[in-house]
N, C-alpha and C positions, 0 to 999 in steps of 0.2 A: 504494500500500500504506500505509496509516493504521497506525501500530506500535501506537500509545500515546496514551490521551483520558483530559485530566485536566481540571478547573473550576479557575476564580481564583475571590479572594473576591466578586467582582464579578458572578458568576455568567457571564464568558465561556468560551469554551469554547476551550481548548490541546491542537493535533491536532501531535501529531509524523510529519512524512512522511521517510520514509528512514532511516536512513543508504543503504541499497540500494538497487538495481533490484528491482521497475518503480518505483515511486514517485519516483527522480528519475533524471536522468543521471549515473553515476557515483557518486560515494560520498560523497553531498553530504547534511547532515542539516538538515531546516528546522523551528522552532519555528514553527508558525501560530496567534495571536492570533485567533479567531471573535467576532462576534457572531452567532450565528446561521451565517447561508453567505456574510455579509460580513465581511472581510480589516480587521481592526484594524492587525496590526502581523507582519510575516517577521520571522523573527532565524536567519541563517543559522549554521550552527555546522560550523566545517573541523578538518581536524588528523587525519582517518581512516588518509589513506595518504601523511603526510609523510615525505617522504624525506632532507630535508638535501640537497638539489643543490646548494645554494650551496656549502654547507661543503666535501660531496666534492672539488667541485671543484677546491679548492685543494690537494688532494693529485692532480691530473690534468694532464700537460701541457699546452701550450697545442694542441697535435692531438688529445690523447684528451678534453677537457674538452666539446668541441664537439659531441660523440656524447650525450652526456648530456640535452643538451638536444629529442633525436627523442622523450622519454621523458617531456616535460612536454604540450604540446598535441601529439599524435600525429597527428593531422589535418594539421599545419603544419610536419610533422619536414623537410622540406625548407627550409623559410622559417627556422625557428628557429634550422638548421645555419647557413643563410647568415647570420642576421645574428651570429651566432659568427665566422666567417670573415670577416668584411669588418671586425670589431675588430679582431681578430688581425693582418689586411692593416694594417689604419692603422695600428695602433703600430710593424708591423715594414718600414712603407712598400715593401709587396710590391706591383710591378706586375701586375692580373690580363690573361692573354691575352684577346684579343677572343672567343675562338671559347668560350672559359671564360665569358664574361660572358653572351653568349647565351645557352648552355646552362643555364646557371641560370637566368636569368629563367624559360627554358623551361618546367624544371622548377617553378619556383616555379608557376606561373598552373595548370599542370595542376595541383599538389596544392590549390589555391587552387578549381579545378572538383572535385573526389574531394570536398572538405572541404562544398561546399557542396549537393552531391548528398546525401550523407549526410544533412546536416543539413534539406536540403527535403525527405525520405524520413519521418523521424523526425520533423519536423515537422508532416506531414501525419498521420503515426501518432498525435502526442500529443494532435491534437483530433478524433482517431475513424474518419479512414481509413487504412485498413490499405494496399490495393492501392499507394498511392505507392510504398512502400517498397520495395516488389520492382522496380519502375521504377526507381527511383533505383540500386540495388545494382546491374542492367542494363545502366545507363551506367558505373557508376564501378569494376563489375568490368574494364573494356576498360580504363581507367587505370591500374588496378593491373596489367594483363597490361604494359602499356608499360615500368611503373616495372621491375615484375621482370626484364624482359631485360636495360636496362642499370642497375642499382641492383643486382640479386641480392635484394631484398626487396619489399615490398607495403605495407608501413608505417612503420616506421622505418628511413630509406632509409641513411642513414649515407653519404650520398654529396659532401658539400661538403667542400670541404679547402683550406685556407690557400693561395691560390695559385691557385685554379680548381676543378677538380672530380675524382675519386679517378682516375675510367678514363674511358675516352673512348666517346660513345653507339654503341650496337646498332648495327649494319649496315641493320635495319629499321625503326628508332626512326621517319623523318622519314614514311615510306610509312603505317607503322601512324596516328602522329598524325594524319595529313592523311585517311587514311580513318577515321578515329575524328571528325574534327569537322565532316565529311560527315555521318556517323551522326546526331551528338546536335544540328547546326542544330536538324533535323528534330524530332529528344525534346523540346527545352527550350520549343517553339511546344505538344507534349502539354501537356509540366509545367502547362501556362496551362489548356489547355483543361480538365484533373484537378480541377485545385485552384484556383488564382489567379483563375478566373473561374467558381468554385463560389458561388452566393450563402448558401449555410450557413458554408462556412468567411470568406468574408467577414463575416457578420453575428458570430463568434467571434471577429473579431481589429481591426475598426474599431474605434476609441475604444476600446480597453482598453491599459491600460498604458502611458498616457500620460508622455514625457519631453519635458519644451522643452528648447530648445536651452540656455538658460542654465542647466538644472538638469543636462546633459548634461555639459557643461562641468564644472559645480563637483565633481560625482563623478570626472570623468578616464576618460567613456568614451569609448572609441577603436571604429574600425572601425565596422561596418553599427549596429551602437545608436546611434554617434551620430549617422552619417549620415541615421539614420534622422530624426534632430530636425533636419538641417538644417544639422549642425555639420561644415565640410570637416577633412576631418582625412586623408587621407590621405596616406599617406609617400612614396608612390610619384612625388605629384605635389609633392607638398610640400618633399620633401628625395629628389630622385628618385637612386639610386643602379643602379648596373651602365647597362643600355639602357632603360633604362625612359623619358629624354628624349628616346630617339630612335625609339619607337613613338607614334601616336597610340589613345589611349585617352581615356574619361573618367568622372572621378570622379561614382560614383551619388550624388546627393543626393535625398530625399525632405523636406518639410516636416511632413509629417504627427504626426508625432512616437510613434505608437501602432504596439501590433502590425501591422499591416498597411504601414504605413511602412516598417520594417527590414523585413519578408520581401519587399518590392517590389526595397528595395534589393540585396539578394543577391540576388534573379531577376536584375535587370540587371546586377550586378557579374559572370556567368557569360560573362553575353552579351561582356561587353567585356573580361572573357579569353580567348573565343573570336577574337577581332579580334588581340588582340597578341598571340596562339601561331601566326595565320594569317599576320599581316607579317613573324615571324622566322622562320618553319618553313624557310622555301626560301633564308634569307638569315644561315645561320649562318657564318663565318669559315672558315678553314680554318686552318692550323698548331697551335702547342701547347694542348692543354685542362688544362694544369697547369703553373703556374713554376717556375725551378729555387729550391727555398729549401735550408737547411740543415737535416742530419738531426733537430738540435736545437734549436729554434726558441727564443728569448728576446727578452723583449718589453724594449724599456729601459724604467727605472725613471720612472714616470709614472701617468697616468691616463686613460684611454680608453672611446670610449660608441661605440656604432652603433645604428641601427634600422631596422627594416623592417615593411612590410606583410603580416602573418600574415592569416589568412583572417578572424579574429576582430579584428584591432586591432593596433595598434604593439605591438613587443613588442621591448625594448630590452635591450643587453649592455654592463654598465658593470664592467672592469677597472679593478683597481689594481694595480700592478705593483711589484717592490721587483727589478727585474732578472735573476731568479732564471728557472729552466724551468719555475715552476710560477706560476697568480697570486694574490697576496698577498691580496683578494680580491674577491669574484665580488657582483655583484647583478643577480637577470634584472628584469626592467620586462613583467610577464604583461599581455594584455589583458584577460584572464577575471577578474582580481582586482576591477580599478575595475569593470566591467560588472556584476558580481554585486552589487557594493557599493549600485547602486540599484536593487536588486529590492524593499525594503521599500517606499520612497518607488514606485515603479509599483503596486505589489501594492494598497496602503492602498483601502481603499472597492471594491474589487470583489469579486466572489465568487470561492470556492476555486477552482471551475472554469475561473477565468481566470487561477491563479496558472501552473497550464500551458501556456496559451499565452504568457503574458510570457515564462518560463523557458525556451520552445523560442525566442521570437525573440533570446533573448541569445545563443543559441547556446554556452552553458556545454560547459567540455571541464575536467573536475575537477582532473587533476592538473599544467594550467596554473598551478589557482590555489590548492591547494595544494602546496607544490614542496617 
């Protein structure tokens, strides 16, 4: 959706796309710089639907605060709570149970598949096929039926808690998954055959929107952008927290550096959450899925970080603490902020039509990066 066309004195031409749908994902407004149907200069413009998360926060215990955060990347409201909760543990050096540790992870990798269903759905929409889309919703409906038996929700799960995890999984949680990744082995060999080995959506995403690995870097993108340049950066292996050093998986890298590079790499980062939800499914723990803490949790007076692997990129929880019940204050570390930050620098010398494919392989989730 094109809102608004105005000229510089230069005679270029300034397309404003957004602030809404369809025109971008979420509520994101782009200045576009034309010559012609080649891309001079993006100038992203936020602030639509900030909410002050940070600030809230600090009127929010250390258990209510960590809900806040299913409300920023909603895709990752599982990942986002844990890496809330595993700050919370380190300052108040709560040991988590084993059977707690699993289970997370668990959860983590499935919403890490939902998130990236989604996005190869919507991605094959934004450069002109439609039918992905109902495929992907196909799969990612059967994850969201899992999440709601034990979560009670489908999106923002509000399931992680200081300690482990709120209640303990479904009766049928281990049965459903194990026939659920039965099902999509089988989809995610389609997904290829759809798209990934279409020669049109191929010739729309090779060499456009080029990032090397040093320019990956000097922005601060994290997750499949930068992986896609080549740059390791994940957390999981990198600073591996809960089980994650005791599954075998591996970190997708591509060199490629262009669209097609990052969407390679989330095809294969599906694959190798299908693997580590397959090694833990049958090998979760038994005993407590929550530690004993105190009603009222207080952090001592300090400073505290944690991070984890969100479907998008690291995305980090940095406390300051003045030993009160609430914290003195809060900064999140979004992955969606740095990744956006080099959409000009990709964008520059291509045509409009490929500012959409850049902008699907970023895989933007707006109110990450506005917060």
């Amino acid at each position: 959706m094109i809102e608004e066309i105005g000229t510089t004195e230069q005679g270029e031409l300034v397309v404003n796309l957004g602030p809404q749908h369809p025109s971008t994902h979420g509520v994101l407004h782009l200045v576009v710089t034309l010559s012609g149907e080649t891309i001079k200069k993006v100038e992203p413009h936020l602030g639509y639907i900030h909410r002050s998360i940070e600030k809230m926060c600090e009127s929010l215990s250390y258990r209510q605060f960590i809900y806040v955060t299913s409300r920023m990347d909603y895709l990752s409201s599982h990942i986002n709570n844990h890496g809330c909760a595993l700050c919370v543990e380190k300052g108040m050096q709560i040991e988590v149970p084993p059977r707690a540790k699993v289970i997370r992870v668990l959860m983590d990798e499935l919403t890490r598949l939902a998130s990236h269903q989604l996005w190869w759905g919507a991605m094959a929409m934004d450069v002109g096929a439609l039918t992905p889309f109902f495929y992907a919703f196909r799969e990612r409906e059967a994850i969201n039926d899992i999440m709601e038996e034990t979560c009670g929700a489908r999106l923002t799960m509000n399931y992680m808690a200081p300690g482990g995890v709120a209640f303990d999984l479904h009766p049928d949680f281990q049965r459903k998954v194990k026939d659920f990744l039965a099902f999509f082995r089988t989809k995610i060999d389609e997904y290829d055959e759809l798209v990934t080995d279409n020669i049109i959506f191929q010739r729309r995403m090779e060499g456009i929107g080029y990032l090397s690995s040093e320019d990956a870097i000097s922005y601060g993108c994290t997750g499949p952008t930068a992986r896609g340049s080549g740059v390791s950066c994940d957390i999981r292996k990198s600073v591996p927290y809960e089980v994650y050093s005791q599954v075998q998986f591996e970190e997708v890298l591509e060199t490629g550096g262009d669209c097609f590079a990052r969407y390679n790499v989330r095809m294969g980062e599906m694959r190798q959450s299908i693997s580590i939800i397959e090694q833990l499914i049958d090998n979760i723990p038994g005993g407590e899925f929550l530690a004993k803490t105190k009603a009222v949790l207080k952090l001592p007076k300090g400073e505290f970080y944690s991070k984890v692997e969100t479907a998008r990129g690291e995305f980090g929880v940095y406390i300051i603490s003045e030993g009160g019940t609430t914290p003195y204050r809060i900064k999140f570390r979004s992955p969606g902020f740095s990744n956006l930050s080099a959409l000009d620098h990709m964008a520059r010398g291509h045509k409009i039509g490929d500012l959409v494919a850049i902008m699907g392989t970023l895989d933007l989730v707006i109110p990450d990066i506005d917060r």
